[in-house]
FIMARZA-77011 format. One line per 2 residues: their letters; for each residue x, y, z of N, C-alpha, C. Coordinates in Angstrom, 3 decimals. Each point is the difference from the previous one (the first is absolute). Layout:
N
a = X/Y/Z/X/Y/Z/X/Y/Z ~ ...;
END
This chain:
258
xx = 105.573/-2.468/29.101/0.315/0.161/-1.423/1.086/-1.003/-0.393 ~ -0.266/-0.622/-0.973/0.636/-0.937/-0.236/0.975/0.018/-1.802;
xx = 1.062/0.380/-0.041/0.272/0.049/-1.355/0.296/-1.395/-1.066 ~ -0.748/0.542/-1.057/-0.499/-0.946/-1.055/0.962/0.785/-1.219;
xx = 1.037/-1.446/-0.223/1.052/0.322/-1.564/-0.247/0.251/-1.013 ~ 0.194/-0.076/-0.796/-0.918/0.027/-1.646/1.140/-0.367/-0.876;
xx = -0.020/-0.694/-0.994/0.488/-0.595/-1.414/-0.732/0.521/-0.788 ~ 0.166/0.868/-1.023/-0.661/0.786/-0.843/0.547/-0.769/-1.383;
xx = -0.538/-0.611/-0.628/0.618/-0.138/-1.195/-0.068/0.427/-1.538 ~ 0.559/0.648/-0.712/-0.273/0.463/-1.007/0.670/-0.190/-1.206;
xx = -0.682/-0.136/-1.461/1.138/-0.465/-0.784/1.013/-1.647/0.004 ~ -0.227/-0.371/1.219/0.714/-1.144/0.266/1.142/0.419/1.064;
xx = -0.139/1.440/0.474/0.364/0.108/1.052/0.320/0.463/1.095 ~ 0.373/-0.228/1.504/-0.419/0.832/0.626/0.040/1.335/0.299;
xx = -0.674/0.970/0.061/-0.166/0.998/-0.251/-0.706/0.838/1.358 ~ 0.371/1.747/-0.124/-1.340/1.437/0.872/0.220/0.465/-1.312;
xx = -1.515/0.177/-0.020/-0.838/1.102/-1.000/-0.703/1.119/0.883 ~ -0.269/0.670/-0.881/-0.947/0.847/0.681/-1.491/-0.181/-0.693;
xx = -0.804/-0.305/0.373/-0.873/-0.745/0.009/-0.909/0.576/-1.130 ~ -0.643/1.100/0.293/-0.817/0.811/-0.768/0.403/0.249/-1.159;
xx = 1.416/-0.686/-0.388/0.543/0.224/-1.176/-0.017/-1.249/-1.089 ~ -0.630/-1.277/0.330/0.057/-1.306/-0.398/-0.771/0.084/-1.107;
xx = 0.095/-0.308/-1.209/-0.396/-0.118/-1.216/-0.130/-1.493/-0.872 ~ -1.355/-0.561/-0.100/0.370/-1.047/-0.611/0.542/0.068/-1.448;
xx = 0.004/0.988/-0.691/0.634/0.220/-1.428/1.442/0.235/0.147 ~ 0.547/-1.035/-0.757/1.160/-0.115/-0.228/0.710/-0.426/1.418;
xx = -0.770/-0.245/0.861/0.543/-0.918/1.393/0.842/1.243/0.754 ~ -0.681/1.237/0.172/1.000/1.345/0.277/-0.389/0.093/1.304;
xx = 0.889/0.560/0.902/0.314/0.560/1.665/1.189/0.947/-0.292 ~ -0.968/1.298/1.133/1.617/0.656/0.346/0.570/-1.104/1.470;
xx = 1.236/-0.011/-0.367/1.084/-0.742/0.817/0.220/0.735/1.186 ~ -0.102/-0.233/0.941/1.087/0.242/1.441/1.043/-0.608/-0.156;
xx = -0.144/-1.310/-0.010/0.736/-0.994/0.204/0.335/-1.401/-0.731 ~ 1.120/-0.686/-0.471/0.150/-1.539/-0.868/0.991/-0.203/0.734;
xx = -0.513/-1.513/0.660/1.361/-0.595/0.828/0.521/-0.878/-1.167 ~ 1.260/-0.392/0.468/0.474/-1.495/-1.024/0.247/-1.141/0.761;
xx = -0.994/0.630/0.798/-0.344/-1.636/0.799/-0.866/-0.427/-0.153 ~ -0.171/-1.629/0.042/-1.708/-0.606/-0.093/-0.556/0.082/1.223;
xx = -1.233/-0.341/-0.344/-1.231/0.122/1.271/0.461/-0.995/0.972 ~ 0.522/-1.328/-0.349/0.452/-0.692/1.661/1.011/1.117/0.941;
xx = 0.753/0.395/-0.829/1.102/0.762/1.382/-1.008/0.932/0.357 ~ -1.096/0.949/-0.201/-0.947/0.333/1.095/-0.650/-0.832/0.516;
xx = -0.386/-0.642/-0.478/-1.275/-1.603/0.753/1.218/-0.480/1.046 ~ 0.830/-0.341/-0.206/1.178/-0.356/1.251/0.242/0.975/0.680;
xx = 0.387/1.251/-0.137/0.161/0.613/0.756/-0.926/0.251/1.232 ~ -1.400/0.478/-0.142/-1.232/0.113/0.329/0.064/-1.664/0.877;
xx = 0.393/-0.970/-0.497/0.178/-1.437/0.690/0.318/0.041/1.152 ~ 1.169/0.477/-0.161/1.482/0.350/1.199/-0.951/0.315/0.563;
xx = -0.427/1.845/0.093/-0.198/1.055/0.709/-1.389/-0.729/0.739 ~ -0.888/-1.183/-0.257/-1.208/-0.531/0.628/-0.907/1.049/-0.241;
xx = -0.288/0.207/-1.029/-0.974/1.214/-0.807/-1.019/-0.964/-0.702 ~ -1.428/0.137/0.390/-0.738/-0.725/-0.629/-0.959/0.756/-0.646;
xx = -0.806/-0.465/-1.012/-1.009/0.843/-0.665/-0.026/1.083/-0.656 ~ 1.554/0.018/-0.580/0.460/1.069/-1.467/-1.177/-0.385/-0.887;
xx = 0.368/1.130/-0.821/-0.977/-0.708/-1.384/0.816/0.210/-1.363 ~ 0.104/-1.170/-0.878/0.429/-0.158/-1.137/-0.678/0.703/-1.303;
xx = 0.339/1.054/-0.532/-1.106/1.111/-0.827/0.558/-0.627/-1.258 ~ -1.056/-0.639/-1.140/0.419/-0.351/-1.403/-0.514/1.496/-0.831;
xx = 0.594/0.702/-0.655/-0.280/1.655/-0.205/-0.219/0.040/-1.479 ~ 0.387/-1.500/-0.855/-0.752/0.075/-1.534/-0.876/-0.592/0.113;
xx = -1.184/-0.353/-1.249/-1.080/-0.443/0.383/0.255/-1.241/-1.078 ~ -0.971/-0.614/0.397/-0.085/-1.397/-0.713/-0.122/0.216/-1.422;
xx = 0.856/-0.424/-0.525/0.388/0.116/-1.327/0.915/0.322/-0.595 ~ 0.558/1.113/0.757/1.120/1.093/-0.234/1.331/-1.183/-0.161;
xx = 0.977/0.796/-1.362/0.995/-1.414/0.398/0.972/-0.116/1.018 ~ -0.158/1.108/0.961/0.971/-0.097/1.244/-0.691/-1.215/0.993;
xx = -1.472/-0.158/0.153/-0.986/-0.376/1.009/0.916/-1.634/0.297 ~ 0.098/-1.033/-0.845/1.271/-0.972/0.158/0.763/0.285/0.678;
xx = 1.105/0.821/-0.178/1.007/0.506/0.726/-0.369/-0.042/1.552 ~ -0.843/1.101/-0.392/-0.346/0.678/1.629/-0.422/-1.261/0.373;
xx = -0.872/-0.757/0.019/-0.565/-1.658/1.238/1.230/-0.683/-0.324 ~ 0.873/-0.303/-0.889/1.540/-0.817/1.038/0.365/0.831/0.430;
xx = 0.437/1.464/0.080/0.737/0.673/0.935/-0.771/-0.414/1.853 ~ -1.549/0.130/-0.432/-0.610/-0.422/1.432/0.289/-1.268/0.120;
xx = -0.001/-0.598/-1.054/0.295/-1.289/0.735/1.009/-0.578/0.545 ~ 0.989/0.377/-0.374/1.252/0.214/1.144/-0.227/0.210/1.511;
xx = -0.407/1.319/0.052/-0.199/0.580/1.100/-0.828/-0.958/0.841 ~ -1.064/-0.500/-0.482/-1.209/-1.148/0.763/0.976/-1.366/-0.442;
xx = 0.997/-0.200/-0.085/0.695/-1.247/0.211/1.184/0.175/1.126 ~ 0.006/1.241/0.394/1.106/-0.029/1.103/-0.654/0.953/1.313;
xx = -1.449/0.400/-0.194/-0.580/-0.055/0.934/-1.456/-0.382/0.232 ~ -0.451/-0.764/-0.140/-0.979/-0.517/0.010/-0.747/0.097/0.820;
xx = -1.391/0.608/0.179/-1.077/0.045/1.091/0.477/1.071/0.420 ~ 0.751/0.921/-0.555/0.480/1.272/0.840/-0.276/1.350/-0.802;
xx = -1.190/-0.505/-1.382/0.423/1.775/-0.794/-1.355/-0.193/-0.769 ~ -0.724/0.512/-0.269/-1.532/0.346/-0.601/0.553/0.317/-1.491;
xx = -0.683/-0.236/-0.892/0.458/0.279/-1.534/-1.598/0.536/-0.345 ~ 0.231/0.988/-1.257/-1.067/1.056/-0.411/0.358/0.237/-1.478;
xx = -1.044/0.238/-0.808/0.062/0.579/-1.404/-0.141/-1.504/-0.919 ~ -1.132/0.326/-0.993/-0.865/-0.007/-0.689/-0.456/-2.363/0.859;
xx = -0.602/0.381/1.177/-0.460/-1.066/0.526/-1.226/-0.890/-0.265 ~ -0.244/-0.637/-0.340/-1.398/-0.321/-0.138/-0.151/-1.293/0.416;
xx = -1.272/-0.927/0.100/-0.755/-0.753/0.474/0.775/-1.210/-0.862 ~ 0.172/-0.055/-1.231/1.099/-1.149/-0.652/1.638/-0.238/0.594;
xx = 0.358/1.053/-0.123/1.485/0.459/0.407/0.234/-0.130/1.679 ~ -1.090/0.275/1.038/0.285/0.617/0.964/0.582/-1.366/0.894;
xx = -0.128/-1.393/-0.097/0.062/-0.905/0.962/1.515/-0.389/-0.550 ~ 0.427/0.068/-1.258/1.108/-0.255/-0.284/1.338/1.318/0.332;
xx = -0.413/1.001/0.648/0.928/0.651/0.930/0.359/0.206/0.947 ~ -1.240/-0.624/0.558/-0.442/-0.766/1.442/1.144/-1.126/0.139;
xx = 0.259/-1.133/-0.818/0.744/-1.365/-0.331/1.002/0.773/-0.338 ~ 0.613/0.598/-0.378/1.114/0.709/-0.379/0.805/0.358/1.130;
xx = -0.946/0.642/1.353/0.386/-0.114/1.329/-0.314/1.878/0.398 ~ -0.631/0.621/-0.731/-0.823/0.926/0.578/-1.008/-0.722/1.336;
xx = -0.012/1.386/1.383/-0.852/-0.482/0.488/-1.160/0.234/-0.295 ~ -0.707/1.839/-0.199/-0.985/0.197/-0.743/-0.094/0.651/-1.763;
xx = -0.980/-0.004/-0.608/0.577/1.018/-1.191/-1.383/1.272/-0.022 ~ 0.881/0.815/-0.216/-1.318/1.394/-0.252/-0.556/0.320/-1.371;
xx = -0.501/0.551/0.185/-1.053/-0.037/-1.253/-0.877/1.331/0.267 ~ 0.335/0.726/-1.331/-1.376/1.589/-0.161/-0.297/-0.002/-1.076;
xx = 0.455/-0.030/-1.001/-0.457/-0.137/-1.146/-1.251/-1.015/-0.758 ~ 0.199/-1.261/0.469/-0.839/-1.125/-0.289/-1.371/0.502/1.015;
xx = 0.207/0.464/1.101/-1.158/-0.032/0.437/-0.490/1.416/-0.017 ~ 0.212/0.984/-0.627/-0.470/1.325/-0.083/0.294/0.229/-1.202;
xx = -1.341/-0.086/-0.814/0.133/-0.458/-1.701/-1.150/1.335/-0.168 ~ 0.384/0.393/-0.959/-0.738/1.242/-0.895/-0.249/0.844/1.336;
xx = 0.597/0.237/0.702/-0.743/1.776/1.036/-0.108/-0.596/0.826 ~ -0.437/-1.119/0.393/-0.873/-0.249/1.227/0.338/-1.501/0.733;
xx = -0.588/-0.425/0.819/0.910/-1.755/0.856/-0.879/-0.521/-0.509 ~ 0.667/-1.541/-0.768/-0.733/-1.309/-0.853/-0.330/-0.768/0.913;
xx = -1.194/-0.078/1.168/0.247/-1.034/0.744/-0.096/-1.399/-0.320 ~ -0.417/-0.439/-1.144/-0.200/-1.037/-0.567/1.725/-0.539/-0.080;
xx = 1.036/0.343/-0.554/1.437/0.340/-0.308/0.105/-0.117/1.375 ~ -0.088/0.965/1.230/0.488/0.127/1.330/-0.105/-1.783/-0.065;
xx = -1.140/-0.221/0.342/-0.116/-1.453/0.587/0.331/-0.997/-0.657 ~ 0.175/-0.032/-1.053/1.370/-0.846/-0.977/0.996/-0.255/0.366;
xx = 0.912/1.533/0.510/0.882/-0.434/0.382/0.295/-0.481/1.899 ~ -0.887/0.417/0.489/-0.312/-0.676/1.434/-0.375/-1.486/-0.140;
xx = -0.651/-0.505/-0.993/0.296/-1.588/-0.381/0.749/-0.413/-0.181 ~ 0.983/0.716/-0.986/1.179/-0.858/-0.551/1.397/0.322/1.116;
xx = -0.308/0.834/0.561/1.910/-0.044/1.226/-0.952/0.144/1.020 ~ -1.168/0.144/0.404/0.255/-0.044/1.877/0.092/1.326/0.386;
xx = -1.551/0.855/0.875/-0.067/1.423/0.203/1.315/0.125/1.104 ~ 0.795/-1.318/0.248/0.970/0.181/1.283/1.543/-0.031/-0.513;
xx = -0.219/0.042/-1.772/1.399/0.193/-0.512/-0.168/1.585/-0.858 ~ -1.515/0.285/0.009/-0.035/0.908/-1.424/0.317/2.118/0.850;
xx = 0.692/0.331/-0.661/0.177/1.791/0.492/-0.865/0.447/-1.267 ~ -0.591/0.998/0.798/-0.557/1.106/-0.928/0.507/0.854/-0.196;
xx = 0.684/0.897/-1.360/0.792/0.907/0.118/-0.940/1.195/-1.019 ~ 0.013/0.864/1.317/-0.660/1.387/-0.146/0.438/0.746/-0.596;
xx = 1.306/0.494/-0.597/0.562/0.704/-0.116/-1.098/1.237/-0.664 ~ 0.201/1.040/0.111/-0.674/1.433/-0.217/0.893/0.906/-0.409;
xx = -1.054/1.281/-0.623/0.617/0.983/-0.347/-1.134/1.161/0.769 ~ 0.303/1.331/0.083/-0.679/1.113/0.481/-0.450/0.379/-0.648;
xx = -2.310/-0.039/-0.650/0.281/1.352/-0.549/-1.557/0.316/0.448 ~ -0.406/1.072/-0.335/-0.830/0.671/0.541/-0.189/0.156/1.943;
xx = 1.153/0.011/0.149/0.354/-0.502/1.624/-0.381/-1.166/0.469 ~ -0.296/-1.021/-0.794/0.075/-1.496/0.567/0.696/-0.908/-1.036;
xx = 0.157/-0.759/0.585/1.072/-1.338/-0.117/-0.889/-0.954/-0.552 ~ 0.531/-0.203/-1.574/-0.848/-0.759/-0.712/0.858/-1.238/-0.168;
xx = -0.147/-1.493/0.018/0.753/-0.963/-0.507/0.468/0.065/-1.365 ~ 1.486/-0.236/-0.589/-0.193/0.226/-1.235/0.586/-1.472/-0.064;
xx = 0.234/-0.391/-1.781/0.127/-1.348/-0.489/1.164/0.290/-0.827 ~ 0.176/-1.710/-0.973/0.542/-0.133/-0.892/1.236/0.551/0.332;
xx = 0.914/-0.199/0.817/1.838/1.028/0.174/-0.391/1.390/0.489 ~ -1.064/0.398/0.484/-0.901/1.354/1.130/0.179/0.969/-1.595;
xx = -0.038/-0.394/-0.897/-0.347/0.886/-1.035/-1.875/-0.147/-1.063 ~ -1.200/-0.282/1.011/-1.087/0.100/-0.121/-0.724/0.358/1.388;
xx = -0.655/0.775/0.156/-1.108/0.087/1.267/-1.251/-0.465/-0.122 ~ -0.312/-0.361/0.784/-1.171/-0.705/0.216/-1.233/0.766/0.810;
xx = -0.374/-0.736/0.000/-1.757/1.217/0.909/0.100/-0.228/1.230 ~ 0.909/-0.845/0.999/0.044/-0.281/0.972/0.695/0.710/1.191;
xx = -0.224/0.382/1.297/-0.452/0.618/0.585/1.375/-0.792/1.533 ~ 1.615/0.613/0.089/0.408/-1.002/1.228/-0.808/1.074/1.186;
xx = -1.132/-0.964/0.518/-0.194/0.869/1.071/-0.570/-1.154/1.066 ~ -0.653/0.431/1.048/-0.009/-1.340/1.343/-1.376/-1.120/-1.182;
xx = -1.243/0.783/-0.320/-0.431/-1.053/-0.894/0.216/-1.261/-0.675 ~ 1.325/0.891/-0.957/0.777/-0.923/-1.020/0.552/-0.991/0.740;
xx = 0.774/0.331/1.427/0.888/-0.420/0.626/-0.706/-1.124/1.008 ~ -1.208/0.007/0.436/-1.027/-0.454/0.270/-0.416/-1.427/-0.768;
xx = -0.232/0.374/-1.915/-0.722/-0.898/-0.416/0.676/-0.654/-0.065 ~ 1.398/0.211/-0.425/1.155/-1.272/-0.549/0.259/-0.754/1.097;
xx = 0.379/0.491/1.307/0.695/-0.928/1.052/-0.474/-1.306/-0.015 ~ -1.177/-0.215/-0.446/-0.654/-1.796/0.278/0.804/-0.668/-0.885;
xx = 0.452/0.517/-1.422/0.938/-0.944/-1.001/1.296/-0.026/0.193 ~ 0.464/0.616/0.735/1.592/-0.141/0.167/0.634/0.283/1.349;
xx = 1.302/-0.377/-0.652/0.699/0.099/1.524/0.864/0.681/0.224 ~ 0.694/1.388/-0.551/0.421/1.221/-0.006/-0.682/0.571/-1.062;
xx = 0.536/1.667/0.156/-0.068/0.971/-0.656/1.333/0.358/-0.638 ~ 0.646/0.593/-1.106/1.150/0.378/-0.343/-0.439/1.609/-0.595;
xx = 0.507/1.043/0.465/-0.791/1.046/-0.149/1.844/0.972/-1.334 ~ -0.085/0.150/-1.015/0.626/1.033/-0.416/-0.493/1.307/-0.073;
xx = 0.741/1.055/0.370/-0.385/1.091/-0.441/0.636/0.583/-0.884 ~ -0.923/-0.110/-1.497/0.987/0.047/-1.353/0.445/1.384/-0.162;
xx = -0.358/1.161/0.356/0.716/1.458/0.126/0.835/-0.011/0.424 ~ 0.308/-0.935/1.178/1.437/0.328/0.364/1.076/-1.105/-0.030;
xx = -0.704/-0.826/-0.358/0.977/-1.304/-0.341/1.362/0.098/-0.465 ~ 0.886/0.018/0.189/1.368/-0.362/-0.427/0.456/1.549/-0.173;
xx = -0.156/1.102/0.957/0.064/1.122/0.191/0.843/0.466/1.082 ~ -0.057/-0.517/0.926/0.602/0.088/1.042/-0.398/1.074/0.633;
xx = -1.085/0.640/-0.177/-0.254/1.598/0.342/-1.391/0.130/0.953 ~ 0.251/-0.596/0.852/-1.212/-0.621/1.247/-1.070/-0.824/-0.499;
xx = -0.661/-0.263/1.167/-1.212/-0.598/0.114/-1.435/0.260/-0.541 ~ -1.005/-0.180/-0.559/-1.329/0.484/-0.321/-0.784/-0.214/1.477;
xx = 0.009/1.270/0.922/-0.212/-0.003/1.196/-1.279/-0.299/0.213 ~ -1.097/0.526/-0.710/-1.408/-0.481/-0.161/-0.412/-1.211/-0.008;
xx = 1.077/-1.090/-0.995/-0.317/-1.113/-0.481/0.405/-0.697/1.449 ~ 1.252/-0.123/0.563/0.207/-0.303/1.424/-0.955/0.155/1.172;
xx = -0.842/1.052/0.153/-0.459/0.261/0.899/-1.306/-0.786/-0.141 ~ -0.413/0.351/-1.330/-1.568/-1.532/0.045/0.583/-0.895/-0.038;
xx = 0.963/-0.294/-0.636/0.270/-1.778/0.822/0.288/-0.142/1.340 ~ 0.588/0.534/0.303/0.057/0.074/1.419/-0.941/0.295/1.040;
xx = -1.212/0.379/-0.390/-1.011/0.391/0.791/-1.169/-1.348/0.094 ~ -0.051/-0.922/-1.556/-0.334/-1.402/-0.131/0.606/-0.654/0.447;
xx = 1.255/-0.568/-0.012/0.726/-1.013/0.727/-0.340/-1.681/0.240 ~ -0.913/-0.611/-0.558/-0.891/-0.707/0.049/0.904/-1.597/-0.559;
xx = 1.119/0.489/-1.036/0.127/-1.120/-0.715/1.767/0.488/0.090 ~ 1.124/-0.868/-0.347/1.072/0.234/-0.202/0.209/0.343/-1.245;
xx = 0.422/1.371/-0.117/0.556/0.794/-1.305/1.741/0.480/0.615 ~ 0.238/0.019/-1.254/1.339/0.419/-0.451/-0.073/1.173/-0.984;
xx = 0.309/1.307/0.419/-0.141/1.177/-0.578/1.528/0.398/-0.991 ~ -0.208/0.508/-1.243/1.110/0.282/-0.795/-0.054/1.127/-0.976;
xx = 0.789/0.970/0.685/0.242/1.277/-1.314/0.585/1.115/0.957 ~ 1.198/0.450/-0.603/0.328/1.393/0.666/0.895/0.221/0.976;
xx = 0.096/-1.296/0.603/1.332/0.366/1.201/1.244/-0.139/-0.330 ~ 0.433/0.901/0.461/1.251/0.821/-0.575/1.008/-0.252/1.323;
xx = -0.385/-0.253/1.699/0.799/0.675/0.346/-0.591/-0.464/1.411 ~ 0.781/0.057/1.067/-0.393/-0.776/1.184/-1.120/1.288/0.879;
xx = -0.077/1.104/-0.496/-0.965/0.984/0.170/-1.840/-0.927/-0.485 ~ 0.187/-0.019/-1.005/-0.753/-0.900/-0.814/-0.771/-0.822/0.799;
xx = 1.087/-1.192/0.477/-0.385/-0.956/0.670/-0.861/0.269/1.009 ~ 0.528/1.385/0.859/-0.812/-0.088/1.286/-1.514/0.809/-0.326;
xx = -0.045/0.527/-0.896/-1.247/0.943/-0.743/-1.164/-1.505/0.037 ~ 0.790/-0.986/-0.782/-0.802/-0.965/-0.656/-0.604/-0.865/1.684;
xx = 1.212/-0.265/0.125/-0.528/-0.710/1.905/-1.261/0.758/0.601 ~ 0.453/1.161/0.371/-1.377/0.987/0.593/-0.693/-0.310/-0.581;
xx = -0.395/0.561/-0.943/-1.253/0.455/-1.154/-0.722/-1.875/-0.408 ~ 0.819/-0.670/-0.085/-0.550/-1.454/0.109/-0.516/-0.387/1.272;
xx = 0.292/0.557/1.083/-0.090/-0.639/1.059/0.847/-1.440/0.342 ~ 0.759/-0.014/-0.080/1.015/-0.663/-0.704/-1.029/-1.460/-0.085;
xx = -0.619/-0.177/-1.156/-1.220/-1.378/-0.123/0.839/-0.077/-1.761 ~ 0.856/1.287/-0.386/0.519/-0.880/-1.270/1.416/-0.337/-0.104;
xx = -0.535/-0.999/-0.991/1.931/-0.596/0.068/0.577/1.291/-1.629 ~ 1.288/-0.503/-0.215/0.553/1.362/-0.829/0.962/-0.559/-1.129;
xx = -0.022/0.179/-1.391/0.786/-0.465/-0.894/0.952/1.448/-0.108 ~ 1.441/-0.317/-0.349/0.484/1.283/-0.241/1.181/-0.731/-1.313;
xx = 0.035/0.526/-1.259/0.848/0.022/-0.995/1.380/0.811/-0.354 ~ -0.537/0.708/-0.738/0.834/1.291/-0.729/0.723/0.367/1.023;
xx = -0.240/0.041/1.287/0.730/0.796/0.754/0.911/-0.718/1.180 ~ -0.244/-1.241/-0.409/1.183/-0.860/0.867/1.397/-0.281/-0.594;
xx = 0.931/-0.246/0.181/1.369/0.372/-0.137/0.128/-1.410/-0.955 ~ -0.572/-1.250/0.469/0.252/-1.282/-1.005/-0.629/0.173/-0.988;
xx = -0.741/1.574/-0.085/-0.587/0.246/-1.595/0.173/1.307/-0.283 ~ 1.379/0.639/0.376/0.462/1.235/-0.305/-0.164/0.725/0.817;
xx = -0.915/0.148/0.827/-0.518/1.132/0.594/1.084/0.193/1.449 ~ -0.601/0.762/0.910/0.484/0.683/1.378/0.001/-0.708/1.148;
xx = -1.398/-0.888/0.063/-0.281/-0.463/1.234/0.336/-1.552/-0.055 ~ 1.020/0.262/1.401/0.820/-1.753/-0.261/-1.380/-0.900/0.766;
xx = 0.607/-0.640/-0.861/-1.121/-1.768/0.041/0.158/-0.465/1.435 ~ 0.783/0.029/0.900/0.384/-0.714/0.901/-0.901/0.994/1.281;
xx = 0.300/1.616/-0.002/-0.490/0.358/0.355/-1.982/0.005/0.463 ~ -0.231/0.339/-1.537/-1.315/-0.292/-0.220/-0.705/-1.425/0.515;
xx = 0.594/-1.064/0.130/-0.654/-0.861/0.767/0.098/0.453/1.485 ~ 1.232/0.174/0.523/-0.136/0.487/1.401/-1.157/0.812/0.450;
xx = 0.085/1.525/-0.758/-1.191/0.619/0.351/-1.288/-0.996/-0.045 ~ -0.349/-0.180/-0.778/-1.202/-1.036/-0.141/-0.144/-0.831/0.956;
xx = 0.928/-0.577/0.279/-0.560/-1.176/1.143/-0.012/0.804/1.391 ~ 0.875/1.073/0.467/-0.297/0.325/1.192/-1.240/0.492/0.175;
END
């Protein structure tokens, strides 16, 4: 298990939300957390610590008048670490090579390619033209309902008809080169893991994912290790101490790497 940082940006800045709460009207989140620091002093920090393959979350959508803000705040961050942090939110096939040049190594993308309910593969392979299936993440993120884990879109406030299960997990692997999995129920909650959602990924294992929502707590961690088989790597926010929370940063890599 390998831990993966996160730069969340919101508003223009960095920010823990709780996820399920993200609203594109009026650019609204409930808050965990607002640092008054910019995104390089995490992108450096994460430098120091030899942490590779955070991901940079843009959390307004294209248009919004924060969305400016938020890509120089990343772009900071991808100027003082470069080739070291994945950037995400509102990506597409025009946009995507110029965040790449910016000094992202890969960028993720769910929205562009899971359009009205269902996966655009026409869109999928757009953007596997334009960055390279060996720079591009697919980000799954889901919600629970009818007891399965549907991908949702647009800031995880739309669901889609889609299905995270070994299939899904199956068809995509040929276009990309991770998985980024949120679990939007518990996102920025701190109040465990979606143990279900862990355990099918962990039972596929097939592709490198980075799992995110719910850990609260070095209990957490080892739930997520088992139940992954430890085949996933682990984003943790809200609940690390350089973003308010309990669990010191310094620590949390230790566990992880042993």
């Amino acid at each position: 298990m390998k831990f993966r940082p996160c730069i969340d940006i919101h508003n223009g800045s960095v920010k823990q939300i709780v996820g399920g709460s993200l609203k594109d009207e009026a650019d609204s989140a409930r808050e965990n957390f607002v640092s008054d620091l910019n995104a390089d002093f995490y992108a450096d920090m994460y430098k120091r610590s030899g942490i590779k393959g955070g991901h940079i979350i843009l959390l307004n959508p294209v248009g919004s008048q924060y969305y400016d803000a938020d890509v120089a705040q990343a772009r900071l961050a991808l100027s003082v670490y470069p080739g070291g942090l994945q950037i995400g939110g509102g990506i597409n096939p025009d946009n995507g090579k110029s965040f790449l040049d910016m000094g992202a190594s890969h960028v993720i993308v769910t929205s562009y390619v899971f359009k009205d309910g269902e996966i655009n593969f026409s869109n999928l392979q757009a953007m596997v033209d334009a960055v390279g299936k060996d720079r591009l993440v697919l980000d799954l993120s889901c919600r629970r309902r009818d007891g399965k884990y549907y991908i949702v879109t647009d800031r995880w406030q739309k669901f889609t008809n889609v299905v995270v299960n070994e299939e899904t997990l199956d068809m995509l692997a040929s276009y990309c080169d991770e998985y980024l999995i949120h679990a939007v129920d518990v996102e920025g909650k701190a109040s465990g893991i979606e143990e279900d959602l862990a355990k099918l990924l962990g039972s596929w294992g097939k592709l490198s994912m980075t799992y995110a929502g719910g850990v609260g707590s070095f209990e957490d961690l080892e739930k997520l290790k088992k139940l992954g088989r430890d085949r996933l790597d682990v984003t943790i926010g809200s609940a690390l101490d350089i973003f308010g929370g309990d669990m010191i940063y310094d620590q949390v890599i230790s566990f992880c790497n042993k």
